[in-house]
C-alpha positions as CSV (number, residue, x, y, z in Angstrom):
1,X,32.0,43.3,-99.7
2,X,35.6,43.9,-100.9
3,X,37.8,40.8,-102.0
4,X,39.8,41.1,-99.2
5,X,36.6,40.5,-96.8
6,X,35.2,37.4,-98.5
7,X,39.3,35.8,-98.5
8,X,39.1,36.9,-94.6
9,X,35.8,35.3,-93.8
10,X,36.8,32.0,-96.0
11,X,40.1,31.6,-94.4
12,X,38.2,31.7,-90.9
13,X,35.7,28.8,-92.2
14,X,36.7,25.1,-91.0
15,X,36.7,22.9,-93.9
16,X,33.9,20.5,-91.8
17,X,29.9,20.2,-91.5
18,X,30.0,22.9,-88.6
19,X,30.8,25.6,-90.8
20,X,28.2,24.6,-93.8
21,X,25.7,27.0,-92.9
22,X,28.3,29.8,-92.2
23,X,29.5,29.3,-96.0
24,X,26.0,28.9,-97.1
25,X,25.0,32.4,-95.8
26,X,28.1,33.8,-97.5
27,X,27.7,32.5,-100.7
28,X,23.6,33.7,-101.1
29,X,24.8,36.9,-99.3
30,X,27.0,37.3,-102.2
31,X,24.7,36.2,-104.9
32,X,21.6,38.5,-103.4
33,X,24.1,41.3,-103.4
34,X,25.7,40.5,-106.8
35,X,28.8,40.1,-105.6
36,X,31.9,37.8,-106.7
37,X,30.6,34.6,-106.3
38,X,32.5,32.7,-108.9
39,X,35.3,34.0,-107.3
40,X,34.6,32.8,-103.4
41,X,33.4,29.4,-104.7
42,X,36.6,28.9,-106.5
43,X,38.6,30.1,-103.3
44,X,36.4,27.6,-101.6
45,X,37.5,24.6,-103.9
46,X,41.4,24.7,-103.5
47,X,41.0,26.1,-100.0
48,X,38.0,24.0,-98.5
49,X,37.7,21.0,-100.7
50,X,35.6,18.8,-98.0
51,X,33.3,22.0,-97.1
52,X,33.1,22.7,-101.4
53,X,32.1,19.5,-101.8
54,X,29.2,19.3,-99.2
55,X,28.0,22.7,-100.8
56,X,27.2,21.0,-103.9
57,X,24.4,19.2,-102.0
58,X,23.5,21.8,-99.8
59,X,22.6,24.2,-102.3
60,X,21.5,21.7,-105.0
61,X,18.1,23.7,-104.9
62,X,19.8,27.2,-105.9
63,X,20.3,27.3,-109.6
64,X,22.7,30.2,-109.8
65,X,24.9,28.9,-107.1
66,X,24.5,25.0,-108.4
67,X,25.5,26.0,-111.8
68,X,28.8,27.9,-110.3
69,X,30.3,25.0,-108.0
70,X,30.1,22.6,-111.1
71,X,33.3,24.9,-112.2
């Protein structure tokens, strides 16, 4: 997935609950496929602040991910 792909499908996310699981499939997408997920969750945390935050609990479980939105 190019950069310009993961920017598109971020700026199409609503920075609420209904897009949670959208973003959630995103960032595991990216981290199964090795992609730039540093990069999206740092988009997601001046872009989507409310959405970046409810992440944090979301994907307490996922070590990789966890480890990433503590940035």
């Amino acid at each position: 997935m190019s950069k310009e792909q993961i920017e598109g499908l971020i700026g199409n996310l609503q920075d609420s609950k209904e897009d949670l699981e959208k973003c959630v499939d995103l960032l595991c997408g990216l981290q199964r496929s090795k992609g730039p997920v540093t990069e999206a969750v740092i988009a997601l945390k001046y872009e989507k602040p409310n959405l970046h935050k409810m992440l944090k609990s979301r994907l307490n479980h996922n070590p990789g991910i966890r480890m990433v939105l503590e940035l």
